[in-house]
PLY file of the C-alpha trace (Angstrom):
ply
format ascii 1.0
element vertex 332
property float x
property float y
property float z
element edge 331
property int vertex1
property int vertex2
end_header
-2.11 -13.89 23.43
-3.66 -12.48 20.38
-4.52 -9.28 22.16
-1.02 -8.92 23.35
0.00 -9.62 19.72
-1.97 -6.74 18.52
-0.75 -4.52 21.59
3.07 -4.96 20.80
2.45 -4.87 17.21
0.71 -1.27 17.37
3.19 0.25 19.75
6.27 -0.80 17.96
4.55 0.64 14.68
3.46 3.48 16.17
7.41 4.80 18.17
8.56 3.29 14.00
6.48 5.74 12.50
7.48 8.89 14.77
10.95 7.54 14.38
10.79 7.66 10.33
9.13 10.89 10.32
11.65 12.42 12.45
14.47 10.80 9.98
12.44 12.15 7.12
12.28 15.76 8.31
16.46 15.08 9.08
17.85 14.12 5.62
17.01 14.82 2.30
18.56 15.45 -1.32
18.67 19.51 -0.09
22.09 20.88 1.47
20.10 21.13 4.54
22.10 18.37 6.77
20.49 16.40 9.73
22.58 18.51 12.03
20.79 21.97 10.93
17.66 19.93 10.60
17.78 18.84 14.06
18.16 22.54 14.79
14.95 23.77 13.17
13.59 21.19 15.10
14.87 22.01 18.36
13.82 25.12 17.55
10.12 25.01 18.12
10.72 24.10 21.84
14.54 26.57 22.68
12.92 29.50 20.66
16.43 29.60 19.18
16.57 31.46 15.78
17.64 29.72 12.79
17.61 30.77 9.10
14.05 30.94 7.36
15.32 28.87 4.57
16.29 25.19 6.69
13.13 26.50 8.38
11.25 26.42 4.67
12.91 23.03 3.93
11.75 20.93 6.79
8.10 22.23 7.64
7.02 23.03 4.36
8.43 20.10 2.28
9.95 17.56 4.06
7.36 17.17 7.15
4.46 17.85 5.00
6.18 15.02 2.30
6.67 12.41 5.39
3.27 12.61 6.31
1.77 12.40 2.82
3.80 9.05 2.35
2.51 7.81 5.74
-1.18 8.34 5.28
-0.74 6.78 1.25
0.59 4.41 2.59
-1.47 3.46 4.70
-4.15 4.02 3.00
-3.18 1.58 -0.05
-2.32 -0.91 3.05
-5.76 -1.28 4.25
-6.63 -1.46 0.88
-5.08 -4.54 -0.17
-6.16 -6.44 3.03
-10.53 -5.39 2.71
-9.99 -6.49 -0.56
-7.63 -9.75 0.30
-10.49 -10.58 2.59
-13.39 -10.03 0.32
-12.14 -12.35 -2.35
-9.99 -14.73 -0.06
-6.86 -13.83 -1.71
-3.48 -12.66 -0.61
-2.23 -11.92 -3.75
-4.69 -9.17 -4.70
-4.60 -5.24 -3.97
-5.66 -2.24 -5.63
-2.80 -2.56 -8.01
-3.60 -6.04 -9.12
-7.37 -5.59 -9.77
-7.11 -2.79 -11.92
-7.61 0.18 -9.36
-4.47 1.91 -10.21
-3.77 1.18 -13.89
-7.62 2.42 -14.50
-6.68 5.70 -11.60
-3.71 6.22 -13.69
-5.91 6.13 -16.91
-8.42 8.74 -15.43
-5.43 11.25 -14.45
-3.54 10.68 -17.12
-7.22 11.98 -19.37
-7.63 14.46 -17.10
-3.25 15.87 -17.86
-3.41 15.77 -21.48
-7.10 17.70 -21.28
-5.35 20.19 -19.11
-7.97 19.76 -16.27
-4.74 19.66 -13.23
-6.06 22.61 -11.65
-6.89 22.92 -8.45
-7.97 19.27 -7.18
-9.10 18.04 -10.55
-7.63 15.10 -10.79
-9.20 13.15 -8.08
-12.75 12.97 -9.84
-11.23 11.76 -13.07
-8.39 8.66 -11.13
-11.85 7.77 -9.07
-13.78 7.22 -12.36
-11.31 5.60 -13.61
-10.43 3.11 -10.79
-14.00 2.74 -10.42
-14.43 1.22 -13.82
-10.94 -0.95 -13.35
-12.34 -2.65 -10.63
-15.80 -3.01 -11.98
-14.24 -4.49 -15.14
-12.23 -6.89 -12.80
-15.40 -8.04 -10.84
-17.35 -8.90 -13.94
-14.43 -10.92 -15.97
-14.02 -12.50 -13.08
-17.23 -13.20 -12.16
-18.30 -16.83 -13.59
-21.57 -18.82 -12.47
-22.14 -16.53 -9.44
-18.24 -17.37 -8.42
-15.17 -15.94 -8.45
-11.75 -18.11 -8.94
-8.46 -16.75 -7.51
-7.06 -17.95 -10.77
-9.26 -16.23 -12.98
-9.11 -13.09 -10.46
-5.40 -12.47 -10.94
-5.87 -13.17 -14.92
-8.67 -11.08 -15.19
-6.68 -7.96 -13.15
-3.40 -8.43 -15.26
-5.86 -8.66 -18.58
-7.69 -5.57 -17.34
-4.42 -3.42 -16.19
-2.32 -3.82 -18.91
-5.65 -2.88 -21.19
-5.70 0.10 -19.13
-1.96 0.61 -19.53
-1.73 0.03 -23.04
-4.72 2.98 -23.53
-2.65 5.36 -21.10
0.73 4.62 -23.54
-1.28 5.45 -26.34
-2.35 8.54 -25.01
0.97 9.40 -24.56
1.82 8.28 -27.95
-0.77 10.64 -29.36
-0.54 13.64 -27.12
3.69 14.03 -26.74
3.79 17.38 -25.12
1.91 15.78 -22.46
4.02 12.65 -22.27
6.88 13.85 -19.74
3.93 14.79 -17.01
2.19 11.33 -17.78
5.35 9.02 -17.21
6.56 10.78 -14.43
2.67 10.71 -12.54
3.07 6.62 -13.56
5.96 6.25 -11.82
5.05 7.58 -8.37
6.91 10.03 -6.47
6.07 12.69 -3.95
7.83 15.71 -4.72
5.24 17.90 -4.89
3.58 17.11 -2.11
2.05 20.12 -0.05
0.13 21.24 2.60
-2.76 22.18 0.36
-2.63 18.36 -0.85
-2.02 17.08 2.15
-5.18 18.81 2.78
-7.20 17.47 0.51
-5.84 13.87 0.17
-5.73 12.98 3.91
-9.49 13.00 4.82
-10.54 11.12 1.89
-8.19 8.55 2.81
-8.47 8.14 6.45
-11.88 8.24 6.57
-12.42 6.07 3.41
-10.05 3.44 5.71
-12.32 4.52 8.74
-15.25 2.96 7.00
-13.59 -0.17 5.76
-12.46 -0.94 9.29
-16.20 -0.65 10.65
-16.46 -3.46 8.10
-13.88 -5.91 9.98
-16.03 -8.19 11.69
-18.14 -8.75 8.32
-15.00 -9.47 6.56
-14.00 -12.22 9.06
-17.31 -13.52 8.07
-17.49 -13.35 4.63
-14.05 -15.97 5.10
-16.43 -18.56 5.88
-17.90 -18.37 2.09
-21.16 -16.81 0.86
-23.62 -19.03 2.05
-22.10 -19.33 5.87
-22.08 -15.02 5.88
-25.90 -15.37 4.50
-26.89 -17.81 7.52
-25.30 -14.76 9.76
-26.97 -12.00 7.92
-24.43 -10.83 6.11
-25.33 -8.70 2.87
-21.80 -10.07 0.72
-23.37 -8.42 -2.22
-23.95 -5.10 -0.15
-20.59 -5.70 1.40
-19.24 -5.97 -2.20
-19.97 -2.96 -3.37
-19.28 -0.88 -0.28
-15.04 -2.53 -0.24
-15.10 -1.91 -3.95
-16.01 1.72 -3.62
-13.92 2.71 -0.79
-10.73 1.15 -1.90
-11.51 2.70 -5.23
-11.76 5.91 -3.68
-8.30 5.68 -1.38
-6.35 4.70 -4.22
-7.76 6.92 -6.60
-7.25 10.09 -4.20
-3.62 8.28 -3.44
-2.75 8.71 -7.47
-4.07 12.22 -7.79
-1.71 13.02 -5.41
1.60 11.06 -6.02
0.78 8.95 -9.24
1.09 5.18 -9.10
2.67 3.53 -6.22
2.15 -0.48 -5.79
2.62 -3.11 -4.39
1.96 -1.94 -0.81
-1.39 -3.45 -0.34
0.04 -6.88 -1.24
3.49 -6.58 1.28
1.51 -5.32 4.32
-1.33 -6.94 5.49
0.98 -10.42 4.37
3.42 -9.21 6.75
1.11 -8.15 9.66
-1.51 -11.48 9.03
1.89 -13.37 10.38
2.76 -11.06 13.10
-0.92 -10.48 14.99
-3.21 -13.18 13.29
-5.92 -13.18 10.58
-8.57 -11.16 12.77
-9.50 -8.17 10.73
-10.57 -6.31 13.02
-6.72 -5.73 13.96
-4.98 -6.36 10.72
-6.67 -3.30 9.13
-5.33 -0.89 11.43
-1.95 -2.30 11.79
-2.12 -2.33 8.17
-2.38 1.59 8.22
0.28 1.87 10.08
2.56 -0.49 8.64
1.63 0.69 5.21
2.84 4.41 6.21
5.87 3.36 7.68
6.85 1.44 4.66
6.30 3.91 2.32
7.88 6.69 4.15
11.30 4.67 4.44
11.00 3.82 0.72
10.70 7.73 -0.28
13.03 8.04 2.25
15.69 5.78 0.42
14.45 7.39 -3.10
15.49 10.39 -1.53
18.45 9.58 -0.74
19.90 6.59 -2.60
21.63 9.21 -5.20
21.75 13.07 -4.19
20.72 15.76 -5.33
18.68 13.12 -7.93
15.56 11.47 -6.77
14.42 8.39 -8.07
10.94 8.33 -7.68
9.29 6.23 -4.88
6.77 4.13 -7.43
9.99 2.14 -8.61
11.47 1.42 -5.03
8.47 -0.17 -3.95
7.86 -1.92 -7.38
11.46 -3.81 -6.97
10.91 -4.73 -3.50
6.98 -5.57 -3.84
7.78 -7.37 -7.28
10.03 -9.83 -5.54
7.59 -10.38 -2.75
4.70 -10.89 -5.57
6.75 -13.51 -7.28
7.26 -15.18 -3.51
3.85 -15.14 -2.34
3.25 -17.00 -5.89
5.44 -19.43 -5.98
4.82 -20.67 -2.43
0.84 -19.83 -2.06
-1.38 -22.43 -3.85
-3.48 -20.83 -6.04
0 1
1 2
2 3
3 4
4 5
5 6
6 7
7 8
8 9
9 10
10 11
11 12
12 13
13 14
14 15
15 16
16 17
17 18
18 19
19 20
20 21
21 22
22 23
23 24
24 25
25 26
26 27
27 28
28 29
29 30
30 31
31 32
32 33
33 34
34 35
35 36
36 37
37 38
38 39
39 40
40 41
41 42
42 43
43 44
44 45
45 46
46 47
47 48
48 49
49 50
50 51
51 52
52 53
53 54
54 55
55 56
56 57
57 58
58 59
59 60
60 61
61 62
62 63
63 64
64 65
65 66
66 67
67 68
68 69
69 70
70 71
71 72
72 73
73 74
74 75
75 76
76 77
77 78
78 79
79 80
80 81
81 82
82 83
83 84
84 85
85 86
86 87
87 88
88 89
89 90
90 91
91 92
92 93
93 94
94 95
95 96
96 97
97 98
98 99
99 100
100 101
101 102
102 103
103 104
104 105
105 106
106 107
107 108
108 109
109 110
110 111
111 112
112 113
113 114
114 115
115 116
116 117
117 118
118 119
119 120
120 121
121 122
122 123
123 124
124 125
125 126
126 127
127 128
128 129
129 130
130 131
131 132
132 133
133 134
134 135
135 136
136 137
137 138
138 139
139 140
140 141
141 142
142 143
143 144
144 145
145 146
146 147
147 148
148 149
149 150
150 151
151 152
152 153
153 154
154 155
155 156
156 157
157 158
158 159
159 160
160 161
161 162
162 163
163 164
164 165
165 166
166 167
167 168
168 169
169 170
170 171
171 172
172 173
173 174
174 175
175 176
176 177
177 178
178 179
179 180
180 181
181 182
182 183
183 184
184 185
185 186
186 187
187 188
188 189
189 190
190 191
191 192
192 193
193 194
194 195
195 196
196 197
197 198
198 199
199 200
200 201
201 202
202 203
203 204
204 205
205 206
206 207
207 208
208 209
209 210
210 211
211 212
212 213
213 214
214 215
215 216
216 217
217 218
218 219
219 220
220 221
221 222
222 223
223 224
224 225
225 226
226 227
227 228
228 229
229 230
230 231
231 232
232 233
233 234
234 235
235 236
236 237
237 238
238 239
239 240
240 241
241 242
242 243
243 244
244 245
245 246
246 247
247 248
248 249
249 250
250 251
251 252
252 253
253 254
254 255
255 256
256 257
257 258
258 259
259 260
260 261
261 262
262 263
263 264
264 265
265 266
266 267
267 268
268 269
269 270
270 271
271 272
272 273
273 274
274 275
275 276
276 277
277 278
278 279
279 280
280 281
281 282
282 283
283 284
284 285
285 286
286 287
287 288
288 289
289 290
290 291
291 292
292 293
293 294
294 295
295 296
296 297
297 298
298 299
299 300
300 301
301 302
302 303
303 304
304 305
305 306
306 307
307 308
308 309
309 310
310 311
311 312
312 313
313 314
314 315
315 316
316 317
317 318
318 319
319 320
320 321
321 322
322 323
323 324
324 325
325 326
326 327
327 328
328 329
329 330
330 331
């Protein structure tokens, strides 16, 4: 049953996500409609000639956009559920445990020092989601144990720290401040092949390696000493979730800025739909994550042409809500 489970799952989230690309490559805030759109499309496969500029509009912004939102999305997914599963927790993710906030610290260093050249910014967000989640991990950390409790306190603690220093630099460095907010916000404008390029690898293989990881992570449910018994390493394991979720959201805000909440929405939704198995929820969480953050920029895109409003605070409204659920009805 649980196979079949899986099996339905994946192919309904796989035709979804061709289905939301497709609608993503239709409509936009652009005067390009979904009629000329469809066109361009049709195109590739009639040979028919249509005007270089729709033809500029879908494949080199709006296709190129779609899939950035899919594989961030994704990627931020299958965050959220390695880490839900190392610390037992479904109301952690990147976002919560200080990933982001300290990402969005590192880029937000790297703006105002005017080091946004070329693919820059990915070595300073790492750093600085790196030493988020460190920080997390060791306020946390109390008689060799960690406490969902004082998890969650310790990641709101260490994220607004991490917020408050990123205002600050604002504060102190205003000619930088308009390129800071808008990269804390979230929003995929100008996403491009080249980034597309460079973003896409880290993340998909960065979620590669967590998934090879599934069958300790069902383990390490069972509690430390139960994984030792097995031979599982959950210090080893530890380190190697910490760094790799590090690195997909830290590649995820060079790219886009800060987008949350999707770690926390997806692998809730999926551990309903095809069980608690990791071994399946991580990869349905890819997919799931992509789809849902392609039909949120796809609603930012859309909600009020020709503005955008960017993607960061459509899935901060609906993951907010489903934060404040998850806490009022989990026991924590």
């Amino acid at each position: 049953m649980k196979k079949r489970s899986f099996v339905l799952v994946l192919i309904i989230l796989l035709i979804s996500s061709v289905v939301v690309v497709l609608l993503s490559c239709l409509f936009g805030a652009s005067d390009v409609g979904a009629k000329s759109a469809l066109k361009v499309i049709s195109s590739i496969f009639t040979g028919e000639s249509v005007p270089e500029y729709y033809r500029l509009i879908i494949f080199k912004l709006r296709l190129p956009r779609a899939l950035m939102a899919f594989v961030i999305g994704g990627g931020l997914a299958v965050s959220g559920c390695a880490l839900q599963g190392l610390f037992k927790n479904p109301l952690v993710d990147s976002g919560i445990l200080g990933v982001a906030s300290g990402a969005g610290l590192g880029a937000a260093v790297a703006i105002v020092f005017g080091l946004t050249f070329g693919n820059m910014l990915f070595p300073f967000a790492f750093l600085g989601g790196l030493l988020g989640i460190v920080l997390v991990y060791f306020l946390a950390l109390s008689k060799g144990k960690i406490s969902s409790l004082r998890l969650l306190l310790s990641g709101i603690a260490a994220g607004t720290l991490m917020t408050a220093l990123t205002s600050g630099i604002m504060i102190l460095n205003r000619d930088s401040m308009d390129r800071v907010v808008a990269w804390t916000m979230g929003s995929l404008t100008s996403v491009s092949w080249e980034k597309l390029s460079f973003t896409a690898p880290i993340i998909i293989i960065a979620s590669l390696i967590l998934l090879l990881d599934a069958k300790k992570l069902n383990i390490a449910l069972l509690g430390k000493e139960e994984a030792k018994m097995l031979g599982i390493n959950i210090s080893a394991l530890r380190i190697r979730v910490m760094l790799f979720t590090s690195l997909i959201t830290s590649a995820a805000v060079a790219a886009v800025g800060i987008i949350g909440f999707v770690g926390i929405m997806i692998p809730h939704v999926i551990r309903i739909l095809s069980g608690p198995d990791h071994r399946s929820l991580l990869p349905l969480s890819f997919f799931g994550g992509g789809v849902l953050l392609m039909l949120s920029d796809l609603l930012a895109r859309n909600m009020i042409p020709p503005m955008e409003i960017p993607v960061g605070i459509i899935t901060a409204v609906v993951g907010g809500a489903f934060f404040l659920y998850l806490l009022k009805t989990r026991k924590i």
